[in-house]
Residue frames as a rotation matrix with the C-alpha (Angstrom) as fourth column:
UNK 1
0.577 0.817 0.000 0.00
0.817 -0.577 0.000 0.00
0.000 0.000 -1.000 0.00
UNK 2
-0.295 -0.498 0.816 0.89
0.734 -0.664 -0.140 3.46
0.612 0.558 0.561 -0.95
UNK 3
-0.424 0.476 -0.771 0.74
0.668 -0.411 -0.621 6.46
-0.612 -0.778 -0.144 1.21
UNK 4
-0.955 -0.018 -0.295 -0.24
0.016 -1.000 0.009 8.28
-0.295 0.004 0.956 -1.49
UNK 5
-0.259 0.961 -0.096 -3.74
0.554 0.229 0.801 6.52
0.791 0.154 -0.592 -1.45
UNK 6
-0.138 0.692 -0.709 -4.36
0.990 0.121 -0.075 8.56
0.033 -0.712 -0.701 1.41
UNK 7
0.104 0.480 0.871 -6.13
0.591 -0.734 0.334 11.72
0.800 0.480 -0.360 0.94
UNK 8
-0.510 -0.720 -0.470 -3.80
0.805 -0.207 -0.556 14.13
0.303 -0.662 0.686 3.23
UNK 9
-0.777 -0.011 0.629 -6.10
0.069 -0.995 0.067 16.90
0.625 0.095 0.774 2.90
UNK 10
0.597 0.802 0.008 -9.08
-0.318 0.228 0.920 14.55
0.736 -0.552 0.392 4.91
UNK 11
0.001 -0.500 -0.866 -6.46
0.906 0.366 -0.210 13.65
0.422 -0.785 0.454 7.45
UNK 12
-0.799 -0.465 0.382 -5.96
0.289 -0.854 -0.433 17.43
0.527 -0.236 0.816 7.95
UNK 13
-0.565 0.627 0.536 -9.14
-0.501 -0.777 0.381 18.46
0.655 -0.052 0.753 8.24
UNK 14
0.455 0.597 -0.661 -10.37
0.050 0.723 0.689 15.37
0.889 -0.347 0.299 10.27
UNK 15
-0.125 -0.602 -0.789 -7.76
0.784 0.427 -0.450 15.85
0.608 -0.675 0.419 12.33
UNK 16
-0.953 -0.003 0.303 -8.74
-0.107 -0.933 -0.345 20.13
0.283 -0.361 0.889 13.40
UNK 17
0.403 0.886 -0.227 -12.36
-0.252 0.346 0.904 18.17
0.880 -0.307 0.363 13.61
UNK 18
0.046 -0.344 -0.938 -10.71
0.897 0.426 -0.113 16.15
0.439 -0.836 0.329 16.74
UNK 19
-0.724 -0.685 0.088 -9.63
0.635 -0.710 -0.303 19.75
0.270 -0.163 0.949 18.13
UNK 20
-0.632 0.614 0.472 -12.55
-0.730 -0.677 -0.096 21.54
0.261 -0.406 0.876 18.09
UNK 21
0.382 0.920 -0.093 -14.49
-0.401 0.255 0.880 18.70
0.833 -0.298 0.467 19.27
UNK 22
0.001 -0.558 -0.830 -12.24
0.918 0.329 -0.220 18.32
0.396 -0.762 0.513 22.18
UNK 23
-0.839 0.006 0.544 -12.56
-0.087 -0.989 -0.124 22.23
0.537 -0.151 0.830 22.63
UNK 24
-0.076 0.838 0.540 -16.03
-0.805 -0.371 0.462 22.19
0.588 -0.400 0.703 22.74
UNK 25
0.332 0.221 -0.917 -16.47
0.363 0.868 0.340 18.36
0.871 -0.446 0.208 24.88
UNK 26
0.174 -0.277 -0.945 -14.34
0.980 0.139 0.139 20.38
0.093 -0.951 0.296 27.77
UNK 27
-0.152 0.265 0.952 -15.72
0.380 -0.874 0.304 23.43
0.912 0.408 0.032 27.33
UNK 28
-0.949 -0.316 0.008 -16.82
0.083 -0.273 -0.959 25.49
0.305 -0.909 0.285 30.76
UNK 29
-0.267 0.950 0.163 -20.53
-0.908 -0.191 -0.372 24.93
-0.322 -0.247 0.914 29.76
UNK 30
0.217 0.172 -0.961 -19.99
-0.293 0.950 0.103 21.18
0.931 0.259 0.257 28.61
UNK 31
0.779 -0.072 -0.623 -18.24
0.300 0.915 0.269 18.48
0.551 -0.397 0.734 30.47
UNK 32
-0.224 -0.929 -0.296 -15.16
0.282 0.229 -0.932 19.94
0.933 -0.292 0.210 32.15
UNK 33
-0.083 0.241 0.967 -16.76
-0.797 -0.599 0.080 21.20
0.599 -0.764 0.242 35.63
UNK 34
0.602 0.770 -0.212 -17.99
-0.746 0.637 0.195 17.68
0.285 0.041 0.958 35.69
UNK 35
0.641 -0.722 -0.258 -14.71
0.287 0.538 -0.793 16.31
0.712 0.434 0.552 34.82
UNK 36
-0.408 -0.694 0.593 -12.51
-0.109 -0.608 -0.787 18.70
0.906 -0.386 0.172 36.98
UNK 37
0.395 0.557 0.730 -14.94
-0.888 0.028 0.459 17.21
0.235 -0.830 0.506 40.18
UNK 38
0.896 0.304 -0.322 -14.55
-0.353 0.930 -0.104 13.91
0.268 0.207 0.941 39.57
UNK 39
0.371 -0.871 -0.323 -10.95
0.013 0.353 -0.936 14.30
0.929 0.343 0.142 39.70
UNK 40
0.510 0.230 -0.829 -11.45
0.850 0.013 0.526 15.67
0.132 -0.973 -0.189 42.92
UNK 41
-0.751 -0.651 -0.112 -10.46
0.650 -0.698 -0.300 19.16
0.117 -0.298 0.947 42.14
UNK 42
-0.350 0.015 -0.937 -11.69
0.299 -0.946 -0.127 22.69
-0.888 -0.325 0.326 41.92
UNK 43
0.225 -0.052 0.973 -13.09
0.974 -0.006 -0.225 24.30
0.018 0.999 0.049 39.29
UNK 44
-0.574 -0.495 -0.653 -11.09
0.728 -0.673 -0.130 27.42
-0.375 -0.550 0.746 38.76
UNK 45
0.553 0.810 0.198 -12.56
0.782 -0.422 -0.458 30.58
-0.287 0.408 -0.867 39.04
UNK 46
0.511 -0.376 -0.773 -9.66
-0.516 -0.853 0.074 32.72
-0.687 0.361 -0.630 37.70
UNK 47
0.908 -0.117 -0.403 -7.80
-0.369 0.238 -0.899 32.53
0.201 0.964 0.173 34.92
UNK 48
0.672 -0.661 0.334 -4.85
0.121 0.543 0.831 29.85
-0.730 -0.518 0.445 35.14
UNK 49
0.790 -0.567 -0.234 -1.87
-0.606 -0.779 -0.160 31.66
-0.091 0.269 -0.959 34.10
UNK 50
0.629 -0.585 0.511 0.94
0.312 0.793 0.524 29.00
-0.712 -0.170 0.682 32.38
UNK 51
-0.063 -0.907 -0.416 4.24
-0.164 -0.402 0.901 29.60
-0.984 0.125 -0.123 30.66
UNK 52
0.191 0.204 -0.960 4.18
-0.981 0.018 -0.191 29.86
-0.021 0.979 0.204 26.58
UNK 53
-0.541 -0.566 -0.622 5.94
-0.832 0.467 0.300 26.52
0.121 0.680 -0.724 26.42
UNK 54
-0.767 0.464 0.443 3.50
0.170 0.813 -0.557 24.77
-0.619 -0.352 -0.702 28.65
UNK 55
0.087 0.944 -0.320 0.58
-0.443 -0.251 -0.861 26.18
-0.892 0.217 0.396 26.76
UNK 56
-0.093 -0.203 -0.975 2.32
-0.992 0.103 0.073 25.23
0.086 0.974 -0.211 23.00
UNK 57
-0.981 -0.066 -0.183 2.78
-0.067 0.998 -0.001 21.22
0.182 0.012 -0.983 24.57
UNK 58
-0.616 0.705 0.352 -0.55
-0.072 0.395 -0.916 21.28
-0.785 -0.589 -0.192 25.64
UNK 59
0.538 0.526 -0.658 -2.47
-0.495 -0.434 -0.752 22.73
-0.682 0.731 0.027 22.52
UNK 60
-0.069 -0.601 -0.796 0.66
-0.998 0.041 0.055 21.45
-0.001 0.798 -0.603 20.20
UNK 61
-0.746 -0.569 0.346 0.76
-0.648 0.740 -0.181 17.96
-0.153 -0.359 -0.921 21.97
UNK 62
-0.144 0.971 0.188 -3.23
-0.163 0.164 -0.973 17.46
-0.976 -0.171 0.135 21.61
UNK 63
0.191 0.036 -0.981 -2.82
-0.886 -0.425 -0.188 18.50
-0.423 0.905 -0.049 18.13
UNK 64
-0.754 -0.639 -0.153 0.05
-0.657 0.740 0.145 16.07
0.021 0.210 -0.977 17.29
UNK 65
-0.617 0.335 0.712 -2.39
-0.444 0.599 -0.666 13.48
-0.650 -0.727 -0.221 19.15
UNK 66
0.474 0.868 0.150 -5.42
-0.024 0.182 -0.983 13.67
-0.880 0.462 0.107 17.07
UNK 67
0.093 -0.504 -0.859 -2.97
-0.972 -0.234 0.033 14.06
-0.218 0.831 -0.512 13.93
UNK 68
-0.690 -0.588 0.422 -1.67
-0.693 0.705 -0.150 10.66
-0.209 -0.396 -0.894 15.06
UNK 69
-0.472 0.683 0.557 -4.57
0.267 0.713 -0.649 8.58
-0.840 -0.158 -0.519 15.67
UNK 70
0.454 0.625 -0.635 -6.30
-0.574 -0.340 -0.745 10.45
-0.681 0.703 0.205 12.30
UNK 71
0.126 -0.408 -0.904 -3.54
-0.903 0.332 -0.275 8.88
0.412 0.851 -0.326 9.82
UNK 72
-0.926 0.169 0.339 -3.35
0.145 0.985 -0.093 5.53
-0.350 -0.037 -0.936 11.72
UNK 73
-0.361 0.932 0.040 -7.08
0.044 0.060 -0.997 5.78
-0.931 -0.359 -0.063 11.08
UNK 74
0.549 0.245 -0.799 -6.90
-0.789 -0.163 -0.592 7.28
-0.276 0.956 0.104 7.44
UNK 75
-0.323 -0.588 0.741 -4.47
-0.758 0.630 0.169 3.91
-0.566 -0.508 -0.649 7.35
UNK 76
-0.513 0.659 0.550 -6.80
0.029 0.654 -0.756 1.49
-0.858 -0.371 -0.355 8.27
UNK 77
0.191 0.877 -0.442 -9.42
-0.402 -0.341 -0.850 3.20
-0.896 0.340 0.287 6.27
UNK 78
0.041 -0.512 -0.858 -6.93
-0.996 -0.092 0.008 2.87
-0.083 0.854 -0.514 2.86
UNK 79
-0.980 -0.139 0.144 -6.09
-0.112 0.976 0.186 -1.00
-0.166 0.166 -0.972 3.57
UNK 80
-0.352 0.917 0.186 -10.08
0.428 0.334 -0.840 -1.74
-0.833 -0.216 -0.510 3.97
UNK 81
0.380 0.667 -0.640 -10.81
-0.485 -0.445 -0.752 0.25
-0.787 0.597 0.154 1.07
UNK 82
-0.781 -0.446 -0.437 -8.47
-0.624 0.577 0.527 -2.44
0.017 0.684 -0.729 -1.04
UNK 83
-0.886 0.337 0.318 -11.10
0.175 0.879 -0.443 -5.00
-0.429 -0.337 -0.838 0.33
UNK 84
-0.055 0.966 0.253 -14.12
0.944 0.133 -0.302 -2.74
-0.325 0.222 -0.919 -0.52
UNK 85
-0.764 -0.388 0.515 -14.03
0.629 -0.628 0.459 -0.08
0.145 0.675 0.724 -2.95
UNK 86
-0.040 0.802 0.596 -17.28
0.344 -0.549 0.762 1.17
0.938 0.235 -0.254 -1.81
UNK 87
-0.090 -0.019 -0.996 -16.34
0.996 0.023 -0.091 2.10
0.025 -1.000 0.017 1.85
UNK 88
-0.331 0.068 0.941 -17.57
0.614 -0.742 0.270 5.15
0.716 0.667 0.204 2.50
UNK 89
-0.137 0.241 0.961 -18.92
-0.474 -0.867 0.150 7.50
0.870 -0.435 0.233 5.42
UNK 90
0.547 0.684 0.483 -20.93
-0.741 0.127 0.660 5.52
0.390 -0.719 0.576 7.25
UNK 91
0.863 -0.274 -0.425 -18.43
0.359 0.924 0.134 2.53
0.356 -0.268 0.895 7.22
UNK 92
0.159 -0.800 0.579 -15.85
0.295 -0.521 -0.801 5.05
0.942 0.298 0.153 8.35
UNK 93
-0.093 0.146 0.985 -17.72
-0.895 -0.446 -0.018 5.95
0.437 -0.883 0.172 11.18
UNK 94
0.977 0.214 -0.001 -18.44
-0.187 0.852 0.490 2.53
0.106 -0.478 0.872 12.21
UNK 95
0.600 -0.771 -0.212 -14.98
0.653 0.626 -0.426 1.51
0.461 0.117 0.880 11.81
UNK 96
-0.019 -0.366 0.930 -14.00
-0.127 -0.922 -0.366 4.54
0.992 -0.125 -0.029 13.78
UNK 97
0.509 0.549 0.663 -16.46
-0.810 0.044 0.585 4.11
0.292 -0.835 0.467 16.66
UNK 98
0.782 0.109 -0.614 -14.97
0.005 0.984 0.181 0.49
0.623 -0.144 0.769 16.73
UNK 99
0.201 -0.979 0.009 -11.28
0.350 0.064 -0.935 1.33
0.915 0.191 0.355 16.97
UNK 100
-0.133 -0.086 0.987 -12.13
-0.777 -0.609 -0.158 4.49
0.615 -0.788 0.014 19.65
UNK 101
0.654 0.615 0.441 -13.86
-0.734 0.375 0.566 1.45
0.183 -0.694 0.696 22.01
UNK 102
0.972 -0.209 -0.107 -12.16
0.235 0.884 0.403 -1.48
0.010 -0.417 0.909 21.58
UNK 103
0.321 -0.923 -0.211 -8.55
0.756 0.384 -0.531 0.05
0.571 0.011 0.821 21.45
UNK 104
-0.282 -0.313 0.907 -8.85
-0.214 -0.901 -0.378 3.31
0.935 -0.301 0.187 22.68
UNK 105
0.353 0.527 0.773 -11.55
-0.753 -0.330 0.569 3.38
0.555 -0.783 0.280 25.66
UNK 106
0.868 0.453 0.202 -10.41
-0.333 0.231 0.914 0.05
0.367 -0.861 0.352 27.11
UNK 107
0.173 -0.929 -0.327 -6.84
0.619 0.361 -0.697 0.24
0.766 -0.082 0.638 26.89
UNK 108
-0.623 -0.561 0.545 -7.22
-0.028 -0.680 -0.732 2.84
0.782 -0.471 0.408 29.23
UNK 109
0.581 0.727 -0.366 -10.04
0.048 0.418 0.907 1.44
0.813 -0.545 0.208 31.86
UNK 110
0.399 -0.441 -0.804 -7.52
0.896 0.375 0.239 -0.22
0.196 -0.815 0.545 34.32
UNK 111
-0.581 -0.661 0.475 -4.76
0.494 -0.750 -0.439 2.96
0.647 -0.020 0.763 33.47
UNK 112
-0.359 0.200 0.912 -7.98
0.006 -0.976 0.217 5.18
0.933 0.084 0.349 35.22
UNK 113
0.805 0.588 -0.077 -9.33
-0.086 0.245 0.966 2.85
0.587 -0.771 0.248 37.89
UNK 114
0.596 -0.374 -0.711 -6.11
0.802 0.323 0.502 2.20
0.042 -0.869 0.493 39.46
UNK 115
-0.672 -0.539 0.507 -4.48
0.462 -0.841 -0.281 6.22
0.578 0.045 0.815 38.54
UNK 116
0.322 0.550 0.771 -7.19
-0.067 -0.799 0.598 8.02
0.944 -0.245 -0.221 40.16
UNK 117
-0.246 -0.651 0.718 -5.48
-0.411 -0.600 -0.686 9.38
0.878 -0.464 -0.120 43.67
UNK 118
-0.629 -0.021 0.777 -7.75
-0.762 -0.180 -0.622 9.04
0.153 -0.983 0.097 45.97
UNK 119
-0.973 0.056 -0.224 -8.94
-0.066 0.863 0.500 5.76
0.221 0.501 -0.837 44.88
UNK 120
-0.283 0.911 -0.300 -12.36
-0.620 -0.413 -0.667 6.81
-0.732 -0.003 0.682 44.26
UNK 121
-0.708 -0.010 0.706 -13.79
0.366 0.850 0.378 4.02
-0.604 0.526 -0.599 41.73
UNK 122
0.391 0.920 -0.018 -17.16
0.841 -0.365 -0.400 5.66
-0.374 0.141 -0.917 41.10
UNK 123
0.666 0.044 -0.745 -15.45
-0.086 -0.987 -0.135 8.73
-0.741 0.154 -0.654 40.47
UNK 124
-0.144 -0.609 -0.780 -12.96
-0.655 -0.532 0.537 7.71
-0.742 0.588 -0.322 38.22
UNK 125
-0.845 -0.314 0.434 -14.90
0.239 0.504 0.830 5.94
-0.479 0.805 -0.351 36.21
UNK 126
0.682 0.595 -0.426 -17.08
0.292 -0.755 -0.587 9.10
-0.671 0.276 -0.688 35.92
UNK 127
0.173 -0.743 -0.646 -13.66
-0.546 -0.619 0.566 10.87
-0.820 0.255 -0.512 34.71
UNK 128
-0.714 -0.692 -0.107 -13.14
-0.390 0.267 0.881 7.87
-0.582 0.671 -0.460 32.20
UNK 129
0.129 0.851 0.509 -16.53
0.896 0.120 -0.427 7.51
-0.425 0.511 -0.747 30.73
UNK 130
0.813 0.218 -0.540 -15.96
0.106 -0.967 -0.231 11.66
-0.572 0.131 -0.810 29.94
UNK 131
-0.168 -0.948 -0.271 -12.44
-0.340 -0.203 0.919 11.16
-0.925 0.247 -0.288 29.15
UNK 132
-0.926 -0.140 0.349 -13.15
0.182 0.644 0.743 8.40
-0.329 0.752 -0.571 26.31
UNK 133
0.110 0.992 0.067 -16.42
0.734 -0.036 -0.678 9.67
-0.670 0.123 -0.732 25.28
UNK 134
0.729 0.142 -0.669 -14.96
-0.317 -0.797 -0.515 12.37
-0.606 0.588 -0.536 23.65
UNK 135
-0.568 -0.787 0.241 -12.34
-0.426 0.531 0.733 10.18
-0.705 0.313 -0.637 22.33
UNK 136
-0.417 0.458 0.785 -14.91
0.553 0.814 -0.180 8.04
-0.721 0.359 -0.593 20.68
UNK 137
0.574 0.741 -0.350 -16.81
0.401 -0.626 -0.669 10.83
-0.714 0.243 -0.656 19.31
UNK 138
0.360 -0.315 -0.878 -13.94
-0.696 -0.717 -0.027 12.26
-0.621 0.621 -0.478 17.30
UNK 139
-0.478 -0.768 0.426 -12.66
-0.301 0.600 0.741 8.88
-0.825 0.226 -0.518 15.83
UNK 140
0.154 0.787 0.598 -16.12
0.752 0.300 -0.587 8.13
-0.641 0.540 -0.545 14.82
UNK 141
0.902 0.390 -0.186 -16.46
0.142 -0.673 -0.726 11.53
-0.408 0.629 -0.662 12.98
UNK 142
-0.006 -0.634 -0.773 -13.10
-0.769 -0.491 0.409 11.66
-0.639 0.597 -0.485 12.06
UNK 143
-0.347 0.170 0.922 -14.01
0.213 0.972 -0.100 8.00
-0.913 0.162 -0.373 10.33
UNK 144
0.612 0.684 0.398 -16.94
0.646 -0.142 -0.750 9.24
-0.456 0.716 -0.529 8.56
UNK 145
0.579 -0.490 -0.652 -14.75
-0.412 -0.866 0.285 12.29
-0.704 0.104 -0.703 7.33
UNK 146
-0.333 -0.923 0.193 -11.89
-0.442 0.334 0.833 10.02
-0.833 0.192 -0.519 6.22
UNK 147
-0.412 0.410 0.814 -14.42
0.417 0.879 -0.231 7.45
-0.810 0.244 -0.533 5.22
UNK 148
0.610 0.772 -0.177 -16.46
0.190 -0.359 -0.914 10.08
-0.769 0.524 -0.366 2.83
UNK 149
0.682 -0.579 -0.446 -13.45
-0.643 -0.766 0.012 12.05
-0.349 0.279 -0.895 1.37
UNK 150
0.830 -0.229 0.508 -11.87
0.370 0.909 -0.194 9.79
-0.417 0.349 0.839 -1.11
């Protein structure tokens, strides 16, 4: 397989999809108040003031992330489309959703039930139902994305 079966310009754009649905999934009127309890913090009410370089790994590192998992994904998508020339959206998103669950969400179950500090169970597997929910959500759509956009 060639990389240049894969259509770099739906990796891009699937991938700034991941981004702003991670923006908006831990937004201050979505899920992060929710999320930022669970952990057993605070939500802050001023603004949390962090050096340029921490702010670039965070934002740059997230980026990278969803970049990552988009071209393994646009990948996947390319080998499966040898099998079935007609793969398209919807089998994108399915095959998306599939990946986010069975490789994403529960490789990281145990990682949250036994990482959470104050060994809170209930609570951190509030924090990883939120965490991998929005995981799931962007694989799927970055699927269908990949999956449309021959």
């Amino acid at each position: 397989m060639e990389l240049l079966h894969i259509n770099w310009l739906a990796v891009l754009v699937a991938s700034i999809s991941s981004f702003v649905i991670g923006a908006l999934w831990f937004g201050p009127k979505t899920f992060y108040p929710v999320w930022i309890r669970a952990l057993g913090r605070e939500v802050p009410t001023e603004r949390i003031e962090m050096k340029a370089g921490e702010t670039a790994l965070m934002f740059g590192g997230t980026f990278v992330a969803a970049l990552v998992q988009v071209l393994t994904l646009a990948v996947t998508i390319a080998v499966a489309r040898t099998a079935s020339p007609t793969f398209g959206a919807v089998s994108g998103a399915i095959l998306g959703f599939f990946f986010a669950v069975g490789f994403g969400a529960f490789a990281s179950l145990s990682h949250r039930m036994f990482g959470q500090p104050d060994h809170k169970v209930y609570a951190s597997l509030k924090v990883w139902i939120i965490e991998v929910g929005q995981d799931v959500l962007c694989v799927t759509v970055a699927g269908a994305i990949l999956g449309a956009w021959v």
